[in-house]
N, C-alpha and C positions, 0 to 999 in steps of 0.2 A: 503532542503525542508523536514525535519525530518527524513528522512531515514526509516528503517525496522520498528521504534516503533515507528514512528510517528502514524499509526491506532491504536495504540494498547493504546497513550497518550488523543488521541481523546474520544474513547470506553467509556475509564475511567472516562471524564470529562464528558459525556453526561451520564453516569451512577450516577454520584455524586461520584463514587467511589474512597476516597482518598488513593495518593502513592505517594511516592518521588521518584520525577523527574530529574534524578542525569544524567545531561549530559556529558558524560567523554568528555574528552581536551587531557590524556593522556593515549589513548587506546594500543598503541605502548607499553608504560614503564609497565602497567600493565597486559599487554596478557605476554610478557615476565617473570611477576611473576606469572604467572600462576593466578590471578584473575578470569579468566572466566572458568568455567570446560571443554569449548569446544574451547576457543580461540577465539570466537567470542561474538559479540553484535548483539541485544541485550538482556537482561538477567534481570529476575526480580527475587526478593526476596519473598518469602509468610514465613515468620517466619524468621528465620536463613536458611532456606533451598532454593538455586540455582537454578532458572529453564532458558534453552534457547529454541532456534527454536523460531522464530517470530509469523508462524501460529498459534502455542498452546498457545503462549503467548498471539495472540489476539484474541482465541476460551473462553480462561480462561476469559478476559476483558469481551469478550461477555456474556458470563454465569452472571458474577458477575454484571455489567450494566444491562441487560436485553437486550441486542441484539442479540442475539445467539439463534434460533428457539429451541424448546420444540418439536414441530413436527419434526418425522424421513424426512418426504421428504420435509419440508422447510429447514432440515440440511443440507440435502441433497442437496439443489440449492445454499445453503450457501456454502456449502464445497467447489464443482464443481467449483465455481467463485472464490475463495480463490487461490485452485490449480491451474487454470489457471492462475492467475495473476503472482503465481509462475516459470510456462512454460514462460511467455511475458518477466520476468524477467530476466532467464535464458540465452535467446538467447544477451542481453544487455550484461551480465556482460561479456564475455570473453573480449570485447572493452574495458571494465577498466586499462586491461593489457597492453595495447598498448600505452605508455609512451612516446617515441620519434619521431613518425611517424605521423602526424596531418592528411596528406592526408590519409594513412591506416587509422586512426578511423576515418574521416567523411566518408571516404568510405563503411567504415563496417557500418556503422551506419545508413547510408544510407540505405545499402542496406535489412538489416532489418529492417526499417521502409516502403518500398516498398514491399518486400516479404514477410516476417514473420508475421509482425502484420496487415496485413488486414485479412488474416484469422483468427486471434483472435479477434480483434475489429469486424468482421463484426457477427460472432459467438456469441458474448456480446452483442453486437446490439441486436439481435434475441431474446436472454435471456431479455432484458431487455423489449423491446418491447411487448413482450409475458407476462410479468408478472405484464405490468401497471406501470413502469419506474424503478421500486426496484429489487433488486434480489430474494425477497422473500415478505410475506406479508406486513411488513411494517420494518421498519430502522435495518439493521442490519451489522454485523461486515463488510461483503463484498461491500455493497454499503460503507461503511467508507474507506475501503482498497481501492478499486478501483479510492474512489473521490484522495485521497490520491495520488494514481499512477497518474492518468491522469492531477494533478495538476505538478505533477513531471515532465511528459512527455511534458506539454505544457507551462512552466512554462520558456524556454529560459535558462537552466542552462544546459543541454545535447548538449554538439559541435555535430550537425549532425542534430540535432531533430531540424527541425523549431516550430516554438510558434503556426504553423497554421494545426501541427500533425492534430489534431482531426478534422479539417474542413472538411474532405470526407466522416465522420461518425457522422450526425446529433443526432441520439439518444444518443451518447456519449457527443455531445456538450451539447444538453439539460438535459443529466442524470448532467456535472457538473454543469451547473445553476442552476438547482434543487437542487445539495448538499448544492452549496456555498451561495445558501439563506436558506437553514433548520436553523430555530431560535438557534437551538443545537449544530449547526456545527461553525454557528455565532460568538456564545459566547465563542466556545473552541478560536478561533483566536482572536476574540477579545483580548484576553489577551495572546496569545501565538503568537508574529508575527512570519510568517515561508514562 
């Protein structure tokens, strides 16, 4: 479902801002040559010069698009929802590691979606609720990240994660209806199936 630079391919398309879209296939052969400065993806170019980290890569999207607040404390609710999604992430990935054991990761998996993320989801509820369904005045990088994640989370691709995750947390079901009709968010899929 795009992974780390899927908000950041989004950002860009609803900003008009053109970049090439360079989906590696051989991330293996090339982290081995040292291609990425950190080893990981994903990583963008601005000249000949290497930048990673996802968040700065889609705070920079933001800026250049026009989704990224100007105001200190719309950054500010911008940022908060960012790092969170970061925290929500977290407790997911050490289950990547779990390779041979199907009942340990439904297990695990499980049992972070029972424990862990309703205090974040209910959290973002609140956030989102309180600000009139956006994370900030109007479209910005975090509502993209987020729609992003929760399409991820509920999208039947996660062993553990049922497809009806989000059903205990209406504001978040209704925050992705809201995304996945925004005219802008439309068009990026339109032509990007994911």
């Amino acid at each position: 479902m795009g992974g780390r630079a899927e908000a950041i391919r989004v950002a860009f398309h609803i900003g008009g801002v053109e970049f090439e879209d360079d989906r590696i296939s051989d991330f293996a052969e090339r982290k081995k040559n040292g291609d990425f400065n950190f080893g990981q993806v994903p990583v963008l170019f601005v000249d000949s010069e290497q930048f990673a980290q996802s968040n700065a890569l889609l705070r920079y999207a933001g800026k250049k698009a026009d989704l990224y607040p100007t105001d200190a404390l719309e950054a500010l609710r911008v940022d908060e929802a960012l790092d969170t999604f970061q925290d929500i992430i977290s407790k997911l990935i050490p289950t990547f590691y779990i390779k041979d054991d199907k009942e340990k990761l439904l297990a695990a998996r499980q049992k972070i979606v029972a424990e862990d993320w309703p205090v974040f989801f209910n959290g973002l509820s609140k956030k989102l609720d309180a600000a009139g369904g956006l994370f900030s005045a109007k479209l910005s990088i975090a509502d993209i990240s987020f729609y992003c994640l929760l399409k991820w989370f509920s999208g039947g691709v996660l062993d553990g994660v049922e497809t009806t995750v989000l059903d205990a947390y209406p504001t978040l079901v209704k925050f992705l209806k809201r995304l996945s009709e925004d005219a802008t968010v439309q068009a990026y899929y339109k032509d990007h199936k994911n």
